[in-house]
ROLO-410774 format. One record per residue: residue in one letter; x, y, z of N, C-alpha, C in turn. Coordinates in steps of 0.02 Angstrom, whole numbers, plus 50000, padded with zeros to 5 digits. Atoms other than C-alpha are relative to their C-alpha. Example, Ala and Ser with C-alpha at 12.3 -4.5 7.8 and 13.67 -1.06 7.14 Angstrom:
A500454994150000506154977550390500455006050000S499584994149997506844994750357499615005550037
END
This chain:
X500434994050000500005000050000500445006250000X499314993849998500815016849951499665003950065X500334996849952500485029350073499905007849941X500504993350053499535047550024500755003749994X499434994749996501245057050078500634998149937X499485004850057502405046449956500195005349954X499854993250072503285057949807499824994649930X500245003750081502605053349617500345001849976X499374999650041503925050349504499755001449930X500134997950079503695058049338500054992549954X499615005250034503755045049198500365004249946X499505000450039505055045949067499775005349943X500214997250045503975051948937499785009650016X500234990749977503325068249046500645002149981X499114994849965505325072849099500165001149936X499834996050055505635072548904499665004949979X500374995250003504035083448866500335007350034X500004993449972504395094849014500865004449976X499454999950020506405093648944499765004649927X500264998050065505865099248765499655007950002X500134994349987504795112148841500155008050010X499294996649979506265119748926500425004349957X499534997550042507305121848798499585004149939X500164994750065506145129548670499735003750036X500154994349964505725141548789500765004549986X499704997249998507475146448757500305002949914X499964996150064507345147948565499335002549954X500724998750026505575155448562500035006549970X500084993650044505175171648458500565002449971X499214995450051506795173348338499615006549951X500234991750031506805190648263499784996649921X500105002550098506395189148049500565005049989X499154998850020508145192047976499705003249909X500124998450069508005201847826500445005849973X499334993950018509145216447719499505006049980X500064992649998508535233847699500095001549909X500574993449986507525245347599499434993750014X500665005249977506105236347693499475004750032X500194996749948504565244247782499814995750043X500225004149991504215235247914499405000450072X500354999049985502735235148019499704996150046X500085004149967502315230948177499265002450063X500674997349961500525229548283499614995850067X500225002849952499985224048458499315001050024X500625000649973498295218148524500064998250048X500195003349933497625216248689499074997749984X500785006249995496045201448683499575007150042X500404999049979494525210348753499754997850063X500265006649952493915194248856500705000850036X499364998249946495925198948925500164991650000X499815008149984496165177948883500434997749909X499785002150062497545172848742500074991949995X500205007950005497055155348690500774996449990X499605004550049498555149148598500535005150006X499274999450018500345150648617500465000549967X499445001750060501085145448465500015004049942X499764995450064501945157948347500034997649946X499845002150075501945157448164500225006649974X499734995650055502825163148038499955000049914X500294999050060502185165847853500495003649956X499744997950050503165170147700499735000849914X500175002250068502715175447534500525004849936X499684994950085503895181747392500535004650062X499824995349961504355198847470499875002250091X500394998049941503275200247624500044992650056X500035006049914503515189747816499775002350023X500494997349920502155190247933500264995750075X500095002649960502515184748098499295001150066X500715000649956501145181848226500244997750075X499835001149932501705181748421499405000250054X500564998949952500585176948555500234999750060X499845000349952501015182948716499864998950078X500254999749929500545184348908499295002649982X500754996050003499185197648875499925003949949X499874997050081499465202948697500214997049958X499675003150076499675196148518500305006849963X499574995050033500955204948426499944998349911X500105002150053500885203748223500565005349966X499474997650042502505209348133499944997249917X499834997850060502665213747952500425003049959X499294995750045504205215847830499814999049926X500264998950079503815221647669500505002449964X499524998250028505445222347561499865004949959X500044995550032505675238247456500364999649923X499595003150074506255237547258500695004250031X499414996249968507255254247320499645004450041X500124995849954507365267847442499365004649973X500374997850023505755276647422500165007850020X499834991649967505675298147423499694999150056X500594997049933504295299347551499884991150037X500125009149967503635286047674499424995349947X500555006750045502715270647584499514998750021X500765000749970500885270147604500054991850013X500185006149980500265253647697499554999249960X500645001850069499095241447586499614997250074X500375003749955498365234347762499735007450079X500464995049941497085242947908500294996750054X500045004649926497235237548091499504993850000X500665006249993495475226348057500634993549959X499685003550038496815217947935500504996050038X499535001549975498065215648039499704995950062X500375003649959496865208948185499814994449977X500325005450027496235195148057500764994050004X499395007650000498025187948035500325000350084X499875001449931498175190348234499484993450021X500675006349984496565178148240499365003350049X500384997149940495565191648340499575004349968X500494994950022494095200448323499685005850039X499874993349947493935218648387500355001050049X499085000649924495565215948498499945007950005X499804993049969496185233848598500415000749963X499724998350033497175241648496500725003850050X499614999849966498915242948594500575006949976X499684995150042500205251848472500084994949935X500085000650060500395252148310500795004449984X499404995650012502375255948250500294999849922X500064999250067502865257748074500875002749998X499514998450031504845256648031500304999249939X499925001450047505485261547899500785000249990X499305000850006507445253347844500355001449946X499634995750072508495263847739500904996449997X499195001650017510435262447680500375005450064X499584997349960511835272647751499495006650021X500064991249970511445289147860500045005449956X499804992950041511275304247756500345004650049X499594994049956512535318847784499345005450027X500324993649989511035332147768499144993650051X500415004049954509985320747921499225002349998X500714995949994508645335047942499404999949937X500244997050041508405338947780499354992149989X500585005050017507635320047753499664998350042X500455001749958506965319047900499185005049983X500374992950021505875334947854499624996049934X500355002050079505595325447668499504991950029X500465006149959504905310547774499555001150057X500474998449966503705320447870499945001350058X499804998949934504665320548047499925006650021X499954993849977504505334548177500655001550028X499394999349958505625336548326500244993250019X499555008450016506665319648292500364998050074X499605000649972507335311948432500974992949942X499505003850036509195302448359500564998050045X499495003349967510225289248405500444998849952X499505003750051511865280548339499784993550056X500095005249970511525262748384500354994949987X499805005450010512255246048407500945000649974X499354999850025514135253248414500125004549951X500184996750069513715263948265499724999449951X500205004850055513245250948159499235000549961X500494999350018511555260648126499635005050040X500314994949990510445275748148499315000050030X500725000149986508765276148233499775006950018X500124991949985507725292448214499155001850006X500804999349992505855296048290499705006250028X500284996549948504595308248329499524998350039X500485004649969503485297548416499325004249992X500944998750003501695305948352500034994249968X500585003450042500265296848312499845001149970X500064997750075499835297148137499035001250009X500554998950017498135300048087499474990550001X500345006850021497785280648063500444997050073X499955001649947498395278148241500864997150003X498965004649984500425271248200500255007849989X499054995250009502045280748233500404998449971X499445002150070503605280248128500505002550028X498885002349995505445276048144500194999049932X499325001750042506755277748040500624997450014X499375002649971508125266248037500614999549925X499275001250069509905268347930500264996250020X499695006349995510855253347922500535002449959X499354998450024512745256747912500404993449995X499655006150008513385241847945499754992850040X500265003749984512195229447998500064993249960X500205006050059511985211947934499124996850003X500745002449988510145203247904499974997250089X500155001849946510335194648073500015005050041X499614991049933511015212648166499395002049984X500514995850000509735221348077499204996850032X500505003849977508335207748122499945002150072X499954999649915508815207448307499735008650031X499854993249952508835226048322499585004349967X500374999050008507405230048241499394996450061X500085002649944506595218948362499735004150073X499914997049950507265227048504499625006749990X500174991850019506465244148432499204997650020X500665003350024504785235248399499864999450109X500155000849946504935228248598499955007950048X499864996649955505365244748673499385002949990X500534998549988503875251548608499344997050032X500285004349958502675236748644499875001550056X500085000649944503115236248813499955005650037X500034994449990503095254448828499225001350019X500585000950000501435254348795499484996350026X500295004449955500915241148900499995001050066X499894997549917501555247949050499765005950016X500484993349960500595265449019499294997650000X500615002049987498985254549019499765000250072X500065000649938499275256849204499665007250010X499854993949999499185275949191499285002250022X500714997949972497315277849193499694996550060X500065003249933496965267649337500295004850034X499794998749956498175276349423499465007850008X500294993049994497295294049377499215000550020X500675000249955495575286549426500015000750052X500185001449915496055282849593500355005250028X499514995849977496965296749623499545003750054X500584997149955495325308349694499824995350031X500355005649971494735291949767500425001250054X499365001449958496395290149863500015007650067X499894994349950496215308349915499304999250051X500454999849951494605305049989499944993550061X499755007249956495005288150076500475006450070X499834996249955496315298550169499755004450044X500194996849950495465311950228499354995450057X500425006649955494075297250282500424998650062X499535000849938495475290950383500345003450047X499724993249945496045307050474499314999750022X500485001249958494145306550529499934997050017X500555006749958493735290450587500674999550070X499464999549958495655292150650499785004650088X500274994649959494995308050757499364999250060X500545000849956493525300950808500084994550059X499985008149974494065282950880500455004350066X499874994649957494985298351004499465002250059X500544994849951493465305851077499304995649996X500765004550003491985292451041500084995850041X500205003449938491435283551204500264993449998X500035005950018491755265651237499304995649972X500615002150030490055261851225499695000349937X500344996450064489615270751059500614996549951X499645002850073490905259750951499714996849968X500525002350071489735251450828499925002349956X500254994950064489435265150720500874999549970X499044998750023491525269350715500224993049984X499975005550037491645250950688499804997749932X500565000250074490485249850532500375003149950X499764992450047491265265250465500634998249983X499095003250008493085258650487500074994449964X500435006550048492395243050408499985001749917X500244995850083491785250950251500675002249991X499494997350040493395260950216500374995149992X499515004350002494405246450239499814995249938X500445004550058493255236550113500115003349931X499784995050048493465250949988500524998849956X499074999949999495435252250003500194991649969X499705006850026495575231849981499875000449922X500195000050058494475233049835500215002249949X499644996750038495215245549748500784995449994X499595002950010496895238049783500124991949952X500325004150035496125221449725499975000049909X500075000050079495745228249567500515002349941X499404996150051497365236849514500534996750036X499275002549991498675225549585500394997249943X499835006250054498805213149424500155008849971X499934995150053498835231949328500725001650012X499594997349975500095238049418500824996549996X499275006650024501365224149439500034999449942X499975001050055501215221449257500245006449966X499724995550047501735240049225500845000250021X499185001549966503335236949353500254994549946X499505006450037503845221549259500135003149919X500034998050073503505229649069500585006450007X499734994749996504265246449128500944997650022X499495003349986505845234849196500304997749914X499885003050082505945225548992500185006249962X499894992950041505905244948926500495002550001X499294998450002507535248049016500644995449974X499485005950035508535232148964499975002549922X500065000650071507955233348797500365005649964X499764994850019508565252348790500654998150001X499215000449995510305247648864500104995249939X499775004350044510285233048732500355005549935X499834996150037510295246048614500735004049959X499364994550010512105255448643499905005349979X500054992950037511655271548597500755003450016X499544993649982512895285248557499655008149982X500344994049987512445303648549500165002949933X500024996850062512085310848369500135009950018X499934991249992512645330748373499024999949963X500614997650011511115341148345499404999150031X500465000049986509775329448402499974995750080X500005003049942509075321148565500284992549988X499845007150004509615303348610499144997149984X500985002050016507875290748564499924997750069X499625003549941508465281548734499585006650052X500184994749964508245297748811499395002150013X500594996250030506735305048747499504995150048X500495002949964505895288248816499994999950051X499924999949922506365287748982499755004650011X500364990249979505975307149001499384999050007X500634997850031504335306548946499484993950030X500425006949990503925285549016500055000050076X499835003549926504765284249186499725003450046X500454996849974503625298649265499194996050007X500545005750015502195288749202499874995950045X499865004749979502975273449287499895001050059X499944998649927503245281249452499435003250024X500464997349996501605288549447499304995350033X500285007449972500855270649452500364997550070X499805003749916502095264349592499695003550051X500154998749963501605278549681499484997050036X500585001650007499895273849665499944994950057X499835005749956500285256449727500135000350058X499604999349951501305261349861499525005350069X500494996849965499785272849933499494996750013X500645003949980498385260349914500304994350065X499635004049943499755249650033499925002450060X499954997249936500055261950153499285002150008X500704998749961497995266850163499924993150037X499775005249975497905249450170500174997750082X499395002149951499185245350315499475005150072X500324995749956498485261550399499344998950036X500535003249977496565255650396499994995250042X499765005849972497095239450461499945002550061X499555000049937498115246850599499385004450047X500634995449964496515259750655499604994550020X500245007449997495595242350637499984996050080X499745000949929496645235950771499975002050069X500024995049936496695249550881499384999250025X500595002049994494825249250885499754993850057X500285006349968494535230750920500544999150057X500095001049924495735231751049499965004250059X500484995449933494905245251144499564995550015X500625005250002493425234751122500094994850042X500005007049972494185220451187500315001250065X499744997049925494935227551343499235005350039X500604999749974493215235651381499544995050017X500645007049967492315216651355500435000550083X499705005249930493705210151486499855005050060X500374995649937493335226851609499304998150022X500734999949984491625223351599499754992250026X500085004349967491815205851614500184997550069X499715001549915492965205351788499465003150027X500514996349962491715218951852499374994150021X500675005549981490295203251826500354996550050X499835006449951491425189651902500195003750059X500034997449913491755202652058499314998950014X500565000449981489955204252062499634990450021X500045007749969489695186052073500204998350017X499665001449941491055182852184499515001550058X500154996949930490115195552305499274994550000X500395002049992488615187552274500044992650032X499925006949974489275169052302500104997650086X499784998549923490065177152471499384999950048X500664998749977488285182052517499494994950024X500595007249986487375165152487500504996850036X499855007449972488665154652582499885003450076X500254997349963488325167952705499414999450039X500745001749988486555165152705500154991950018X499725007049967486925147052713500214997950048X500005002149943487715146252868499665001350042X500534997549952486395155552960499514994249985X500375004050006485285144852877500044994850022X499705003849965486185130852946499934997250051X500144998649947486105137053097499314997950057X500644999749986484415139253102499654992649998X500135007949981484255120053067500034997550032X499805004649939485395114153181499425002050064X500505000849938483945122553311499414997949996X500635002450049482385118953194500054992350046X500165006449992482875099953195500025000150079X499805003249941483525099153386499375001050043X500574998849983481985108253441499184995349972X500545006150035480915096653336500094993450057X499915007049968481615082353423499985000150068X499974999449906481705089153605499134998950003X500835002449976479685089053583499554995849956X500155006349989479535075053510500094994150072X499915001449923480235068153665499605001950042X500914999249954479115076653772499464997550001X500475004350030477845070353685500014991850018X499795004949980478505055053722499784996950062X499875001649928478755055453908499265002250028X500505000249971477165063853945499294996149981X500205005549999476155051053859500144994950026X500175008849962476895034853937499905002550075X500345001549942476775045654100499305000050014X500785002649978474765046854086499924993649979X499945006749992475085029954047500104996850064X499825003149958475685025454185500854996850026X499135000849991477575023254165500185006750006X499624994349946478485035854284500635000349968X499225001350011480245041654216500315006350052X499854992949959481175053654310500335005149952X499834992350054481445071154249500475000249986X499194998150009483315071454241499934996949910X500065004650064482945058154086499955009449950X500204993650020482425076754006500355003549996X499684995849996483665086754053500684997349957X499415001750030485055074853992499945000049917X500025000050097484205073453824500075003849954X500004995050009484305090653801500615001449940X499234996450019486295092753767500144991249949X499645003150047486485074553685499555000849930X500544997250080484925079853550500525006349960X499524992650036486015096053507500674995649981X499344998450023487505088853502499964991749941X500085006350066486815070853400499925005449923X500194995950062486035085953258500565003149977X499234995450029487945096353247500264995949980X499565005049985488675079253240499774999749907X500155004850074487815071953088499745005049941X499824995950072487535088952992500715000849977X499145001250020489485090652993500124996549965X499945005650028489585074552939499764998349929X500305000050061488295075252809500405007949927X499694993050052489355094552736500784995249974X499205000950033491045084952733499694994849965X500015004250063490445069552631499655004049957X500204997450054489595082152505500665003549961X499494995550000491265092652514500444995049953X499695005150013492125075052472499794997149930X500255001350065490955071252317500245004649953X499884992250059491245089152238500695001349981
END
């Protein structure tokens, strides 16, 4: 018989499964390797229902054009490289919508996450502005990236059809360099964007938060000056805020942690980068942090306040119930004195009562006796009086004898 505690040994066939598993976890989502003039085009959904069925990436090729299709934690990603004959003047109109791009995600009316749109040119031009200007850019932020080995240049607006646009020069990249590090461009936004999904949450609860607080400086104030008797109401009330505060916390923890961990991937991904510092314009490196990590810290705060109301409620909580509970136990010694005194009282009464037996019965029995003697003397049997007098003291002292007797064997049962 095994027993319930026993350890279950995998069989052979799982440990290779879970083996297999393992390792393609470590060659999951390769970049798409490709050479330049390309546009390439990349678009993230978040499910609706917030549930991504299916795990497994594909990748599609036709002629000129690779779709890949990534399905992640809480977003499908759908990348697009669309080779170029040559460098085009202006940017290259897209032949596909977002509904389009949602169909080869497998989703229907998905959230629309970001939408990024790079486009991969040849070497760096000397006159930088001038094409940036002929490609529709404003105030550009510009990197040198990857050692030098390539240019990345954005103004991060939103276009009219909801994507932004990058430019990337490729100085000395190869298809795999440029793959990888296009990629990395593609993730920084992504996850950029995933982690300001936190942002409105945080700005809902913000007036909420302010009114929680001042809640808690009152109930704080009151649990001060409100009676022992009258805590019910300040209980109720302390109750409720605390119910509030969880709730809320409740509902934005998964948001929150998920913008810490995304907003964590945003900085790796930047350092992956190597930037060096183009004269003239901002770093891109730069620009994001500036403009994201306020954002970020805006949410922790957030977090970090629904904790401490939180913590705080709690601790008022506490305070509370143990007033409360040091008023039961006052109120309860006060009874058990009172029933002490009272117990003192009846054993009190009890011995009088006692008392009053021991003369009850002895007096009962002295005239019964009488009774006795002066019937057999109109009978005719003579006793002498002393008989009377002696019976007196052994009647009293037979009744002390055998109530005693009868208190200690009760004393002896109990």
């Amino acid at each position: 018989m095994v027993s319930a505690s026993a350890p279950q040994v995998s069989s052979p066939a799982a440990s290779e499964q879970k083996a297999a598993d393992f390792n393609s976890e470590l060659h999951a989502r390769p970049s798409i390797y490709f050479t330049g003039p390309a546009i390439v085009e990349h678009v993230a959904f978040m499910p609706l229902d917030g549930a991504i069925k299916e795990f497994h990436d594909s990748l599609k090729a036709d002629g000129r054009i690779s779709v890949r299709v990534e399905r992640h934690t809480e977003f499908v990603t759908v990348t697009r490289v669309r080779k170029l004959a040559s460098e085009p003047e202006g940017w290259p109109e897209t032949d596909l919508c977002e509904d389009d791009f949602a169909r080869l995600a497998g989703l229907s009316s998905p959230l629309l996450v970001c939408h990024v749109s790079i486009l991969v040119l040849g070497n760096p031009p000397d006159q930088l502005g001038t094409v940036l200007k002929t490609l529709d850019f404003g105030d550009t932020a510009t990197s040198s990236i990857g050692g030098g080995a390539a240019q990345v240049c954005s103004d991060f607006r939103v276009r009219e059809d909801n994507s932004s646009r990058i430019v990337l020069f490729n100085k000395d990249l190869n298809a795999h360099r440029l793959g990888r590090m296009v990629r990395r461009i593609f993730e920084i936004e992504t996850y950029r964007s995933m982690a300001l999904l936190g942002l409105p949450e945080a700005r809902r609860l913000a007036p909420l938060l302010g009114g929680y607080d001042a809640e808690l400086v009152r109930l704080t104030n009151r649990n001060l000056s409100t009676p022992a008797h009258q805590h019910k109401q300040l209980l109720e009330e302390i109750t409720v805020l605390s119910s509030h505060i969880i709730s809320a916390t409740a509902e934005t923890r998964n948001r929150f942690g998920a913008t810490a961990a995304y907003a964590k991937i945003v900085e790796e991904r930047i350092a992956l980068l190597r930037e060096t510092h183009v004269p003239g314009f901002q770093r891109f490196g730069t620009f994001v942090e500036r403009r994201f990590k306020p954002a970020v810290r805006t949410c922790e705060a957030t977090a970090l306040r629904l904790e401490h109301l939180s913590r705080a409620a709690m601790h008022l909580l506490d305070l509370l119930q143990t007033r409360i509970q040091v008023e039961i136990e006052f109120q309860n010694a006060a009874q058990i004195q009172a029933m002490a005194d009272r117990a003192a009282t009846q054993v009190k009464i009890q011995r009088a009562v006692e008392g009053f037996s021991m003369i009850a019965i002895s007096y009962y029995l002295l005239s019964l006796l009488k009774f006795i003697y002066e019937t057999a003397d109109h009978a005719g049997f003579h006793f002498d009086p002393m008989i009377m007098l002696v019976a007196v003291p052994v009647v009293v002292g037979s009744v002390v004898i055998t109530i005693l007797r009868v208190k200690h064997a009760l004393k002896t049962e109990s």
